[in-house]
ZAMARGU-4260 file (C-alpha; in steps of 0.2 Angstrom, whole numbers, plus 5000, padded with zeros to 4 digits):
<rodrens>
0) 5345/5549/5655 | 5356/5536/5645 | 5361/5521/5656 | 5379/5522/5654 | 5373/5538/5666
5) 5367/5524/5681 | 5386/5516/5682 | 5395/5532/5682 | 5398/5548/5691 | 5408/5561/5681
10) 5414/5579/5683 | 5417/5591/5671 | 5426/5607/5672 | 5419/5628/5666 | 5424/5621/5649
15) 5414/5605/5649 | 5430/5595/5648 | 5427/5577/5658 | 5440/5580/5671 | 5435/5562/5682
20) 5426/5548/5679 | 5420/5535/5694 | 5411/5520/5687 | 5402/5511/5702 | 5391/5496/5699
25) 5381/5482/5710 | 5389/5467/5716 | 5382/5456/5704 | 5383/5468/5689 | 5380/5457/5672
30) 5381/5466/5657 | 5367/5454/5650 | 5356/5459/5661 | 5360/5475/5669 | 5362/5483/5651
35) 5354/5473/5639 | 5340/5469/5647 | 5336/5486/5655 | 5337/5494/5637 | 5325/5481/5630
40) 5313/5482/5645 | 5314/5501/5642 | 5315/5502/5624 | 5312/5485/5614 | 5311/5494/5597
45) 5328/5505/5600 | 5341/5499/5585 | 5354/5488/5592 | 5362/5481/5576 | 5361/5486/5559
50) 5369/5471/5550 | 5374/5468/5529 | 5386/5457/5519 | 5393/5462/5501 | 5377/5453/5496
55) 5366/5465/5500 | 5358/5455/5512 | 5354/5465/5527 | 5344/5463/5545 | 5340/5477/5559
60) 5340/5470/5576 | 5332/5479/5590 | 5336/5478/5609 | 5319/5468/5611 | 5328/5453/5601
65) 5343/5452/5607 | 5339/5452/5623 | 5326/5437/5617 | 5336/5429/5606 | 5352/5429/5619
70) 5341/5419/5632 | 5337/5406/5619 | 5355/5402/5617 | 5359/5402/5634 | 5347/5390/5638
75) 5355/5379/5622 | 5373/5381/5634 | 5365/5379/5649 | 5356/5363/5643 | 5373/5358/5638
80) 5383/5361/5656 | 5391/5377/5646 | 5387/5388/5663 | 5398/5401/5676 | 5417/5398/5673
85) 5417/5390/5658 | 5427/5392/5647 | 5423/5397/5627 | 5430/5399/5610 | 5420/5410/5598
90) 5427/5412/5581 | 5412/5420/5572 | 5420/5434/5562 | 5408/5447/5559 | 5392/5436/5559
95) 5376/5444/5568 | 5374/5428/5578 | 5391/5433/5588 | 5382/5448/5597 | 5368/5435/5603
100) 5382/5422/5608 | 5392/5437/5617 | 5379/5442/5625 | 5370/5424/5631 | 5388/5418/5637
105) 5390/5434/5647 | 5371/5430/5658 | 5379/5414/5663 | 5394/5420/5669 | 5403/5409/5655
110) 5421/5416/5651 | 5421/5421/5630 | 5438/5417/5621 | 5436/5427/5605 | 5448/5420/5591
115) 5451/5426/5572 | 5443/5412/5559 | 5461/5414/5551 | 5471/5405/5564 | 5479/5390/5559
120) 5476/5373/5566 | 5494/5374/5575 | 5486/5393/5582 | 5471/5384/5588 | 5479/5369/5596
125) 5488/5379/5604 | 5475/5389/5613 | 5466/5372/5619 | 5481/5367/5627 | 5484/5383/5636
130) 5463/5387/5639 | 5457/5370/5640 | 5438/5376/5633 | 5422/5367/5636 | 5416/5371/5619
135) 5420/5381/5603 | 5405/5390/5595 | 5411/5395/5575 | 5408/5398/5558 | 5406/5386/5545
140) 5417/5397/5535 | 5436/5397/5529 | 5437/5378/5533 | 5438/5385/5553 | 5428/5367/5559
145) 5438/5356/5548 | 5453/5366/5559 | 5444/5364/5575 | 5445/5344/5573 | 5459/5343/5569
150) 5466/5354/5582 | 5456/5342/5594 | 5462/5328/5587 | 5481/5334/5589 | 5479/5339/5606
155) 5468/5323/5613 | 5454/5333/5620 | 5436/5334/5617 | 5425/5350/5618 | 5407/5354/5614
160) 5405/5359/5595 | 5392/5372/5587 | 5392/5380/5572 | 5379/5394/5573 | 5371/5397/5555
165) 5373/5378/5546 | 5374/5362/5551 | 5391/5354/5550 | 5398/5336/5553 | 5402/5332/5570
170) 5394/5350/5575 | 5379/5356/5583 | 5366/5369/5574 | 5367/5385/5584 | 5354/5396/5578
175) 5343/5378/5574 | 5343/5373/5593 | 5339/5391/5599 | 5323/5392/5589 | 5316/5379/5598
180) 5324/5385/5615 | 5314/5396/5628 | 5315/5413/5625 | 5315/5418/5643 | 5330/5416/5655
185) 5329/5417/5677 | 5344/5428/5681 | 5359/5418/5686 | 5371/5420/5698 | 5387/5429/5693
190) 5398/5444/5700 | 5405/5460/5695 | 5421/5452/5696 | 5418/5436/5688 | 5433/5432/5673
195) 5422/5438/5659 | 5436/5437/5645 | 5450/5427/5641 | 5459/5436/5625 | 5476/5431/5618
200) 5488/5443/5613 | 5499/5443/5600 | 5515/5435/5608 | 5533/5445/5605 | 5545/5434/5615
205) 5537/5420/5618 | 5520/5412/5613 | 5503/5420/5617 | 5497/5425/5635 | 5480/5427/5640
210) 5472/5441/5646 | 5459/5440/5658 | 5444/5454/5660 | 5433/5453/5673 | 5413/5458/5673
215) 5415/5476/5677 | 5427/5479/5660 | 5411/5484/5648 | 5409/5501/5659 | 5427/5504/5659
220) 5423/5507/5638 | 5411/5520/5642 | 5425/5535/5641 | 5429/5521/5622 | 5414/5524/5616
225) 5406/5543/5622 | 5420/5554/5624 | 5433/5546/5611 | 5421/5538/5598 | 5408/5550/5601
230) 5395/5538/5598 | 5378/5546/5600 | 5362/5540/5606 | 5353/5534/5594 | 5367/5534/5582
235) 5376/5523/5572 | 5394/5517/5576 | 5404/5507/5563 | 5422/5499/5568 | 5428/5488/5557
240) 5439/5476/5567 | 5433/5457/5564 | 5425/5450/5582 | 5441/5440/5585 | 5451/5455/5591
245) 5449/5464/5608 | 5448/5480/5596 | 5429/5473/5593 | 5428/5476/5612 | 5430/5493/5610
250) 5417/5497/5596 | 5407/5485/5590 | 5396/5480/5606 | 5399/5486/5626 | 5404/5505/5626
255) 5391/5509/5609 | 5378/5499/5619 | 5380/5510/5635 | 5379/5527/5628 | 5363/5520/5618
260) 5371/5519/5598 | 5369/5504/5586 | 5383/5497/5580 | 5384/5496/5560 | 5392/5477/5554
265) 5399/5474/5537 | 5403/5457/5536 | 5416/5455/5524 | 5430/5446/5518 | 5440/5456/5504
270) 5440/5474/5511 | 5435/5487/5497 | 5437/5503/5501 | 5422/5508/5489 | 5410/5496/5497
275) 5415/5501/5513 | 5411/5521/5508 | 5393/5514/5500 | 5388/5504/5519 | 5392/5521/5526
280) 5381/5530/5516 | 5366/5519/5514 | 5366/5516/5533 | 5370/5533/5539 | 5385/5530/5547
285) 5389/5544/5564 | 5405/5538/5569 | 5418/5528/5562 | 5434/5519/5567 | 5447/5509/5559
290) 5467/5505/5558 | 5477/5519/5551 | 5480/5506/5534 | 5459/5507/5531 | 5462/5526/5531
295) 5477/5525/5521 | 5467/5516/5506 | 5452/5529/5506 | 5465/5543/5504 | 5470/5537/5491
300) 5455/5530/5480 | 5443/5547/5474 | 5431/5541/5487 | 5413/5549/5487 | 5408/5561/5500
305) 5402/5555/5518 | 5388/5566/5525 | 5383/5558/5536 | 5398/5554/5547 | 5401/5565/5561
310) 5419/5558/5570 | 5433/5548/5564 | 5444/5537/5574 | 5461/5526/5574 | 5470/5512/5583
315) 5481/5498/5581 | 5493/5508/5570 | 5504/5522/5572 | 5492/5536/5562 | 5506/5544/5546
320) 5505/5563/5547 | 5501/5563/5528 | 5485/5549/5531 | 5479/5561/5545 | 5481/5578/5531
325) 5472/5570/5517 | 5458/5562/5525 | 5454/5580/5532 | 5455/5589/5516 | 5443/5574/5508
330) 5430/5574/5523 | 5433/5591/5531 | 5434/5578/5547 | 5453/5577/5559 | 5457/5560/5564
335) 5458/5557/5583 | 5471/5543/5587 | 5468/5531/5603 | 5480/5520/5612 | 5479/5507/5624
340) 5481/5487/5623 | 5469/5468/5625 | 5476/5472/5645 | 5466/5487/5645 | 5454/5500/5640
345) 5457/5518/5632 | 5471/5524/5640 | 5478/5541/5628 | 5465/5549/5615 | 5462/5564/5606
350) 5444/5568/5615 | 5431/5576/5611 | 5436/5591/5618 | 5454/5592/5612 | 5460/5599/5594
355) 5468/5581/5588 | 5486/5584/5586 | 5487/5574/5569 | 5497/5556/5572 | 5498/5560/5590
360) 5493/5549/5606 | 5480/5562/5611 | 5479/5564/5631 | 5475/5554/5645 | 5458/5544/5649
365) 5451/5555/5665 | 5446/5534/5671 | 5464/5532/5672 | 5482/5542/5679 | 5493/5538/5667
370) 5510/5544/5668 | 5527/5540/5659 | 5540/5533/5671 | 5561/5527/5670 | 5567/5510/5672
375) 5571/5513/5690 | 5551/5520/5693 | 5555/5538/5692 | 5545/5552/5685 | 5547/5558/5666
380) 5551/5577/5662 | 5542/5584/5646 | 5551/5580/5632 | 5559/5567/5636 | 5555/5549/5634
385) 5546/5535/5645 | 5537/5519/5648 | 5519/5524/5648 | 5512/5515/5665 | 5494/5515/5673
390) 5495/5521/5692 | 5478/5514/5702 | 5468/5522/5713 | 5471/5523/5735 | 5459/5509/5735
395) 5467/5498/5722 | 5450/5496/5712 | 5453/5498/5692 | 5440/5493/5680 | 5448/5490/5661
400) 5463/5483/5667 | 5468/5463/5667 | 5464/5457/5682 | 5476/5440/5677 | 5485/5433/5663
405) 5479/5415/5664 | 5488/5403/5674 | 5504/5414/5673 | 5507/5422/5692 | 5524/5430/5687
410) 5520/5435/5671 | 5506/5446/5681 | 5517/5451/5695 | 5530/5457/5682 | 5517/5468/5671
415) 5512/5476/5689 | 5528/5479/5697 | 5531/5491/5708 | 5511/5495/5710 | 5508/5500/5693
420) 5504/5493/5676 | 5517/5494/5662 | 5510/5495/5647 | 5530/5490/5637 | 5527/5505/5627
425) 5537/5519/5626 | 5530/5539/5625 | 5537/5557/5626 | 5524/5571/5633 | 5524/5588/5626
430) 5520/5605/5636 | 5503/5603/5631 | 5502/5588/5640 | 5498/5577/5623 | 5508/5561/5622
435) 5518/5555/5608 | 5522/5537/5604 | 5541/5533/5603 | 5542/5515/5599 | 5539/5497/5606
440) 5549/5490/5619 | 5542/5472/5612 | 5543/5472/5596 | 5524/5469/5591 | 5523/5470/5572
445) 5507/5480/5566 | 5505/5475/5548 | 5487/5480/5540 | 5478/5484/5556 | 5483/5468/5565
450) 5497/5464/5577 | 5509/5451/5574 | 5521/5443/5585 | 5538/5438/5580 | 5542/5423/5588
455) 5527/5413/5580 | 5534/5416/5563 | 5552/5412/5569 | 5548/5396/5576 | 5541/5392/5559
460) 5556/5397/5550 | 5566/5389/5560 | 5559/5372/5555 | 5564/5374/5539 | 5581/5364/5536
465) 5591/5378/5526 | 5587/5392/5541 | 5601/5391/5553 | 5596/5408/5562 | 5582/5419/5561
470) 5574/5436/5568 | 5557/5443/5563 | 5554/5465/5563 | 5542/5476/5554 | 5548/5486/5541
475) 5538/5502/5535 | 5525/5497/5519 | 5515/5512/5510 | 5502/5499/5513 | 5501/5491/5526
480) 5509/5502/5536 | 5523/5488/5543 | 5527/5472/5533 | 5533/5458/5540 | 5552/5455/5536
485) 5564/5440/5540 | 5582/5442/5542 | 5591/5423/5541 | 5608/5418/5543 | 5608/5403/5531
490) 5613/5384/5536 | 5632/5381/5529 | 5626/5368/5516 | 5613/5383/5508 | 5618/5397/5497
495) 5608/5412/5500 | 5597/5414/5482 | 5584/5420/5475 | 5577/5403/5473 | 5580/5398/5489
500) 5572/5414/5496 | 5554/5409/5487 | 5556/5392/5494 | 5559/5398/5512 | 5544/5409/5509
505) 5532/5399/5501 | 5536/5386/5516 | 5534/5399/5530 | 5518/5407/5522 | 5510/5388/5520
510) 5509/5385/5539 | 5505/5404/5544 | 5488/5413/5546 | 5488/5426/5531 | 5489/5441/5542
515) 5508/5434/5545 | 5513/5431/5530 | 5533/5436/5527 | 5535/5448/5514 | 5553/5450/5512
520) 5567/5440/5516 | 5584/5445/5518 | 5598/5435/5522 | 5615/5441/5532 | 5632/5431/5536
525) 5628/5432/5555 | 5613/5442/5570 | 5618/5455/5578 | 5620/5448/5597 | 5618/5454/5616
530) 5631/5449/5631 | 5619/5438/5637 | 5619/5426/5613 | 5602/5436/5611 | 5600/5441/5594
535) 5597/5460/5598 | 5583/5467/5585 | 5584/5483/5589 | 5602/5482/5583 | 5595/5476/5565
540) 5584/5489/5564 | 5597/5503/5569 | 5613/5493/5558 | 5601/5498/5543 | 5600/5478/5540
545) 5578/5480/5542 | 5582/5491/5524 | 5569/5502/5518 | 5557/5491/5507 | 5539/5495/5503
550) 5534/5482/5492 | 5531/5465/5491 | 5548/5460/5484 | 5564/5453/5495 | 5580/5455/5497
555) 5597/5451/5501 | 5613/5457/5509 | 5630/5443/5512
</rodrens>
């Protein structure tokens, strides 16, 4: 029996279709110890990680060491006052040591804020004014400690500092103190519904929120990882998202770990779509997932065959029609699209037991009842669309959901109006049942597998003298499936050049994480506006003012 099998109950129908899902769990269920531990204390030997760099360097970690080595670097925090509730910021890319950090935090009821290494200092500083963390564990890479302190030092406060591979000024070793830490670790008291996550979202209207998971939201990716992913025991699982991202939640720890795969780690800076194919191959890769852009490249490159891989899956991007044909002709293998968001789990997926409906939603999670709603709460006909919402249980329990956004009441009222969740996404439904995604009611820009927000890249433009207005959108790129495009109404004193565009540009792109940088800039006489002096950016998309550019070049309409 796998031990994904001792947290659930599930029912299946004549056809074997998972029809329900019920996850129950103890009081005090820890993943640490009640999943980690038991493989370990079952199997020590069973492959856990299969790590590699471009390198060629490479290590094969086994249940038995993590479960080892995690209890040494607990004992570092604990030694530390690092303990239950507090609060953590890990920016470790795709370093092995995250997985021993993830899981060492998690035994002591600490609450993990994963952050990308490419935030800027502004990004972090940020964070430790809303979060208030009690330490930051990073990599040495990128310049991300040099950021740290001086995000510390704008903001005035202090926080315990690690580095976890090399020793760094004004930083503790990591991996030097756990080596010299005891390896074994008394069970510490924590609950099932315990704050286990604080991630950030992306921010559409206003600045990032954090999202708050509680204990029981590993369980909630069993349905992510078996019926979805279609990780196997004793398989191998490779998603490609960096651990910064909620998306490495979904595959690169808690639902793999469950159902008893390893997960595969490449850990890269410049993706290669070559490289990427070879790590497949050497390792054996079963299952695969990855944005729709990551697909979108191997398409197009005369890639070598993949025997190994059994199931590919995507997120994070609407999936093209054409991405989803050609990958099948190359692979013989369909493309099954998922959807959900950092407040939740898996919601819609083409399963296991469906035929994927290419650059389709797929069907509901059986852990969930999803259904698409009006405004005004009413029921959506087929065909027609609607605000894809999560409606709860009689009982009101609902593991994979937020359980908070932190310190923001309203904001979590708001998103569970009316007793369900709204997800701010917008869906039809065919007869079939399989849902189709519409379009954002938020704006969020997915631009090369990540998701960007608009107002952090307007409040930059705005601080640049010759910008009078500005509004951020996606427009489509062959690419990176959106780029990010800004639309400016220049100050009266600035004529709206070619020179002056690169200026902007180069001034925006200076103070924001790569992932955001502008691509094109246009600029317009005067915004579009609502009733209420709202620049309306739906209106610049529908006006045609967004344009139709798919390279890196700019623009500009008077």
């Amino acid at each position: 029996m796998s031990i994904y099998q001792k947290f659930c109950t599930e029912t299946f129908d004549e056809t074997g279709q998972l029809t329900h899902i019920e996850l129950h769990y103890p009081e005090n269920f820890n993943f640490g110890y009640d999943v980690v531990d038991a493989i370990a204390a079952q199997e020590p030997d069973k492959r856990a990680i299969v790590w590699t760099n471009p390198a060629g360097q490479e290590r094969i970690v086994t249940f038995g060491e993590v479960a080892r080595i995690s209890n040494q670097y607990a004992n570092v925090f604990l030694s530390a006052g690092v303990g239950r509730g507090s609060r953590v910021m890990v920016a470790l890319k795709r370093h092995v040591e995250y997985w021993f950090v993830a899981v060492a935090l998690h035994k002591l009821g600490a609450v993990m804020m994963p952050v990308t290494h490419m935030l800027t200092e502004d990004d972090i500083a940020y964070r430790f004014r809303q979060a208030r963390p009690a330490a930051v564990i990073c990599t040495v890479e990128n310049e991300f400690p040099q950021k740290i302190k001086g995000a510390l030092e704008q903001t005035g406060m202090e926080a315990l500092l690690w580095t976890a591979q090399e020793p760094t000024e004004g930083f503790r070793c990591l991996s030097r103190e756990a080596e010299a830490a005891l390896d074994s670790l008394p069970r510490q008291e924590t609950l099932a519904h315990d704050p286990m996550f604080l991630y950030f979202t992306s921010g559409t209207t206003e600045y990032p929120k954090g999202v708050i998971h509680d204990c029981t939201y590993p369980l909630a990716h069993i349905v992510t990882a078996k019926y979805w992913q279609q990780a196997e025991d004793g398989g191998l699982h490779f998603t490609v998202s960096e651990t910064g991202w909620a998306k490495a939640s979904w595959g690169k720890l808690y639902g793999q770990w469950l159902v008893g795969s390893a997960v595969m780690v490449y850990d890269f800076d410049s993706f290669s779509p070559r490289q990427l194919v070879s790590v497949i191959n050497k390792y054996g890769v079963t299952s695969f997932c990855a944005p729709s852009t990551v697909y979108r490249y191997l398409v197009r490159k005369n890639i070598e065959p993949m025997p190994t891989l059994k199931h590919a899956t995507t997120a994070g991007e609407v999936l093209s029609p054409d991405v989803f044909q050609q990958f099948y002709e190359k692979t013989g293998l369909t493309l099954a699209e998922g959807y959900g968001q950092t407040e939740t789990t898996l919601l819609l997926a083409n399963f296991s037991w469906s035929a994927p409906k290419d650059a389709s939603l797929g069907y509901p999670s059986p852990l969930y009842n999803i259904q698409l709603q009006t405004p005004e709460g009413e029921p959506v006909p087929d065909g027609e669309v609607g605000e894809i919402v999560v409606c709860p249980p009689e009982n009101g329990a609902q593991c994979g959901l937020l359980t908070a956004y932190w310190e923001n009441e309203e904001l979590f009222a708001n998103a569970w109006r009316n007793g369900v969740y709204h997800t701010g996404d917008a869906a039809w439904r065919d007869e079939d049942g399989c849902y189709w995604f519409f379009g954002r009611f938020d704006d969020i820009i997915k631009t090369g597998g990540y998701r960007v927000g608009p107002y952090e890249i307007e409040r930059v433009l705005a601080e640049h003298p010759a910008v009078l207005e500005c509004s951020v959108i996606g427009v489509p790129d062959k690419w990176r499936g959106q780029a990010v495009k800004a639309i400016i109404v220049p100050a009266a004193q600035y004529q709206p050049t070619r020179v002056l565009e690169k200026e902007i540009m180069d001034f925006a792109n200076a103070r924001l994480a790569e992932y955001k940088w502008i691509r094109i800039i246009e600029f317009v006489s005067a915004m579009p506006k609502t009733i209420s002096g709202k620049i309306c950016r739906a209106s610049l998309k529908q006006e045609g003012i967004a344009g139709e550019k798919d390279n890196d070049g700019g623009s500009q309409k008077k």
